[in-house]
C-alpha angles and dihedrals in degrees: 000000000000121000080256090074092048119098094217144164091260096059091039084067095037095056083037085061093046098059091038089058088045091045093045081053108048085040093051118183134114095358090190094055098049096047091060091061104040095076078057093055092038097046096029120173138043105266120076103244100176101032147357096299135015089219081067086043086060106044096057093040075066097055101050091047088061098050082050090060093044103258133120141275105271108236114252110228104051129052123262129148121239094240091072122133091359095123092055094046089056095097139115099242130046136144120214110261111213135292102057096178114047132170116233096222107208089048093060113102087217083241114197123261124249109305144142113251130190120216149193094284102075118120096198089237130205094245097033090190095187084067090050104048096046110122103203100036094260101146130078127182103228120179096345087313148112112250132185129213102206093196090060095035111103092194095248095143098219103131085061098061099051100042110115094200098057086229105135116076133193108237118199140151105259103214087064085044087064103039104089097192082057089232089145110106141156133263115221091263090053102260122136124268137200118225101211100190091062088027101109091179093245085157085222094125100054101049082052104048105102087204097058095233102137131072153158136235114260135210101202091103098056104032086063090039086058084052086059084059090069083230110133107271101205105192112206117208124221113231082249103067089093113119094356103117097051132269097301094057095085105180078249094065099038101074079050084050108046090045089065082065090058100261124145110209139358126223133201112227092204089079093068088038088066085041087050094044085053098049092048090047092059100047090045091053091043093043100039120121092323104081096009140024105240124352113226118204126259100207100101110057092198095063097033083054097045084039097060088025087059114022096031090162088069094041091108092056088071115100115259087219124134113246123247090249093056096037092055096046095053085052088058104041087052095062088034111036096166101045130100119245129213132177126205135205159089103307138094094190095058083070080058092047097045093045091070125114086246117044094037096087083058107044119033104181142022125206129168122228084254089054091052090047086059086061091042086058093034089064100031094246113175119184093208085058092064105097122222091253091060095056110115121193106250110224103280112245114185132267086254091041086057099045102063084091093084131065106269090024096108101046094045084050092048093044098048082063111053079042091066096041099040110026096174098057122113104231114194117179140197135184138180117190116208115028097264092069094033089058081053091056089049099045086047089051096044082051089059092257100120102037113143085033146122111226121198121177132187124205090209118061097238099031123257095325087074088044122134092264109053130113110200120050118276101239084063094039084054091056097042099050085039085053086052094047095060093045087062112117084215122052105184127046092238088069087051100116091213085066090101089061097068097080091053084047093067096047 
C-alpha cells in the first residue's frame, strides 16, 4: 500500500485548505483580512499537534493556502504577509504561473538521500555475505557487525539482497523514490529541491511526501470567482470521477450536484476519450509501420512530456492526437463560445497541460477531484441531500471511452478500434504505469524491442484512478470505473455519436 491510500494528517490539512479557499471565495469580502485568520481555523488551539511548534503549523498552513489560490511561495528571509497579492488574484481568469509544484522549505524534514543502511537486526553472522559479495570493498565488519563506508558504497544494492537476516535497508527520501524523471535533489541545507526543467508535474511527490511539503497550485479561487461573473461556468468530468465522491455520488447525482455550486453544465470526458481512441486508431493504421516504427499514445501529458523531455529522438512516434481533455473541450466551446470551461479531475499534470499557449483558449481552468470535494464542503453539499427528481444523465461516453481511466484502457480502446476498421491487422500492445517503468518501455522501444506496436503509458501506477488529485484508493476506484464501464450502451469508440464531431474539432 503506497502514503496515497492512507487517510493522514497530511491530507486532513490539505482537503481543510481546499474548502477554506472555496468558502473565502463564495463569502467574498476583505480577502486580506480573512487570509490572516484562517491558519488560525484550520490549526485551532495552543498546543502543536502536527510538529514542534503550532506557530510552524501555521505558517505552512499559509503557504499552502496561497498556492491554493494560485500565488507564489513567499521568500524566507524577508517579511511579507500571506495576503499578498490576493486582491489581485480574485479574478475570473488566471493561468498558473510556474512552477506549478513548489516545496514549501521549512516544511521539508531534510531527509537523507538514497543510501544502504545497516540496522539493529544484524547478527553479525559467520559468512556475512553482504561483506563478501561487495564489489568495491565497502563493508567492514566492526564490532561483530556489519558496517558500511558511505564514500566507497556505489549504491548496488547487493548486500541487500543476500543478506539472511533482512538487516540492510535502502533509505531514501521518499519524495525522490516516487519521481520517476529523478528531479528530486538536495539544497545545500538538505532540503529537497525540485529540478524544473525534469520536473513533468506527475504530482507523485507530493502525495508521497509524510511531511506534507510539497504542493501544487491550485484554481478553486478563480473558477468560483468566474461564477460571480454570472458567464456560464461547463464543468467537464475526467473518466475517473466515478465513485470518488463516496457511494452516494451515483454519476446521476453528480451534474445536480455540481449545479448547486453554480455550475452550469456537467461533461463527460469520456466523449473526447472515444474521439481520442479514433483519432489514435487512424494515425496508427496510416504510421505503422509505414512511416515509424511503433506509435506510442498522447493521453497522459506526463509521459508524452518525459517521453519527448528524455527520449527526444522518438518524439515523433507520439500521436499527434488531441487529448480527451482538449477535444472535449473544443466540442464544448464551440456550442458555447462565451463560456468558461473547466475540467476536473485526478491529475496534476493536466494544470501543466492546460497552462500551455495552445491548449488555454480551450480550458480555462483545472481542478482535481480533491480540489472539487473542498466546494462540495464549502457549500454543504451533501450528496445524500440531492433528491431522485434533480439527477440528470450525464453525456454517455462508451464503455472504451470510460475506461481510459485505468492503466491498459487506452491501448484496448485504441485497439477495439483498429480492430473494427481494419480487421486483418495484427495489433500488439504494450503498456508501463508510473514514469520509472514508462521510461523502460521506452528504452526497450528506442533499442528496436517494441516495433509494430501501440504504446500507452501512464505517468500514475494505476492510471489516472491513482493520480495526485483523487480522493478513494485506486484498487476501489479500479472497480468502480471497470463497473461503469460495463454498464456503457456502447462498447467501442466507433459506435460515440459525437464522433461526427472530430473532423469540425480540428477546423
Amino acid at each position: 500500500m503506497d502514503m496515497k491510500s492512507v487517510y493522514s494528517s497530511v491530507t486532513d490539512i490539505r482537503r481543510k485548505v481546499f474548502t477554506e479557499v472555496a468558502r473565502l471565495a463564495y463569502e467574498g469580502g476583505d480577502y486580506r483580512e480573512k487570509i490572516v485568520n484562517l491558519p488560525y481555523k484550520i490549526v485551532p488551539g495552543k498546543v502543536a499537534v502536527y510538529r514542534e511548534s503550532i506557530f510552524l503549523e501555521r505558517a505552512i498552513v499559509e503557504e499552502r493556502l496561497r498556492l491554493a489560490i494560485g500565488l507564489p511561495l513567499r521568500p524566507i528571509d524577508q517579511h511579507e504577509s500571506v495576503s499578498e497579492g490576493i486582491d489581485e488574484s480574485a479574478i475570473a481568469e488566471k493561468y498558473y504561473d510556474p512552477p506549478l509544484i513548489n516545496i514549501i522549505n521549512f516544511a521539508c524534514n531534510a531527509c537523507p538521500e538514497a543510501h544502504y543502511h545497516v540496522t539493529d537486526c544484524c547478527q553479525g553472522c559467520l559468512a556475512h555475505p553482504c561483506k563478501e559479495i561487495c564489489p568495491k570493498g565497502a563493508i567492514e565488519i566492526i564490532h561483530g557487525k556489519s558496517h558500511i563506508d558511505q564514500s566507497k558504497c556505489v549504491k548496488c544494492g547487493r548486500c541487500q539482497s543476500v543478506c539472511p537476516y533482512n538487516a540492510i535497508n535502502k533509505m531514501e527520501r521518499p519524495c525522490a523514490r516516487a519521481c520517476g524523471m529523478y528531479a528530486i535533489g538536495s539544497d545545500e541545507n538538505g532540503k529537497a529541491k525540485i529540478d524544473y526543467d525534469k520536473c513533468v508535474s506527475c504530482g507523485m511527490c507530493l502525495v508521497n511526501c509524510p511531511f506534507g511539503a510539497i504542493v501544487d497550485k491550485g484554481q478553486i479561487f478563480q473558477l468560483i470567482h468566474a461564477m460571480k461573473t454570472g458567464k456560464k461556468v461547463i464543468a467537464l468530468v475526467a473518466p475517473a470521477f466515478v465513485g470518488q465522491f463516496g457511494k452516494n455520488a451515483s454519476p446521476e447525482k453528480l451534474t445536480a450536484a455540481m449545479r448547486r455550486l453554480g455550475f452550469d453544465s456537467v461533461v463527460e470526458v469520456a466523449i473526447g476519450a472515444d474521439l481520442c481512441a479514433i483519432e489514435e486508431a487512424k494515425d496508427f493504421i496510416r504510421e505503422v509501420p509505414a512511416n515509424q516504427p511503433f506509435m506510442a499514445t498522447s493521453c497522459c501529458p506526463s509521459w508524452s512530456v518525459m517521453a519527448k523531455k528524455v527520449f527526444p529522438e522518438i518524439a515523433p512516434y507520439i500521436s499527434m492526437a488531441m487529448t480527451p481533455m482538449v477535444l472535449t473541450a473544443r466540442m464544448v466551446k464551440k456550442e458555447n463560445p462565451d463560456a468558461y470551461i473547466a475540467f476536473i479531475g485526478p491529475c496534476a499534470a493536466k494544470k501543466l497541460e492546460a497552462s500551455r499557449r495552445t491548449v488555454r483558449s480551450d480550458v480555462d481552468f483545472v481542478l482535481t477531484f480533491e480540489e472539487l470535494m473542498g466546494m462540495f464542503e464549502a457549500k454543504d453539499v451533501k450528496f445524500e441531500d440531492i433528491s431522485d427528481d434533480e439527477n440528470v444523465e450525464l453525456n454517455e461516453g462508451t464503455g472504451s471511452g470510460r475506461k481510459f481511466a485505468v492503466s491498459g484502457g487506452v491501448a484496448a480502446a485504441v485497439a477495439d478500434v483498429i480492430r473494427k476498421l481494419d480487421p486483418d491487422r495484427e495489433i500488439k500492445v504494450a503498456s508501463a504505469q508510473g514514469l520509472k517503468e514508462c521510461r523502460k518501455l521506452l528504452q526497450l522501444a528506442k533499442a528496436g524491442k517494441y516495433n509494430g506496436y501501440l504504446l500507452e503509458g501512464m505517468g500514475c501506477p494505476g492510471g489516472c484512478i491513482a493520480g495526485a488529485g483523487t480522493l478513494q484508493p485506486a484498487d476501489k476506484s479500479t472497480a468502480m470505473v471497470n463497473k461503469y464501464v460495463q454498464l456503457a450502451e456502447k462498447q467501442n469508440s466507433l459506435d460515440s455519436e459525437y464522433k461526427i464531431e472530430l473532423g469540425l474539432l480540428h477546423e
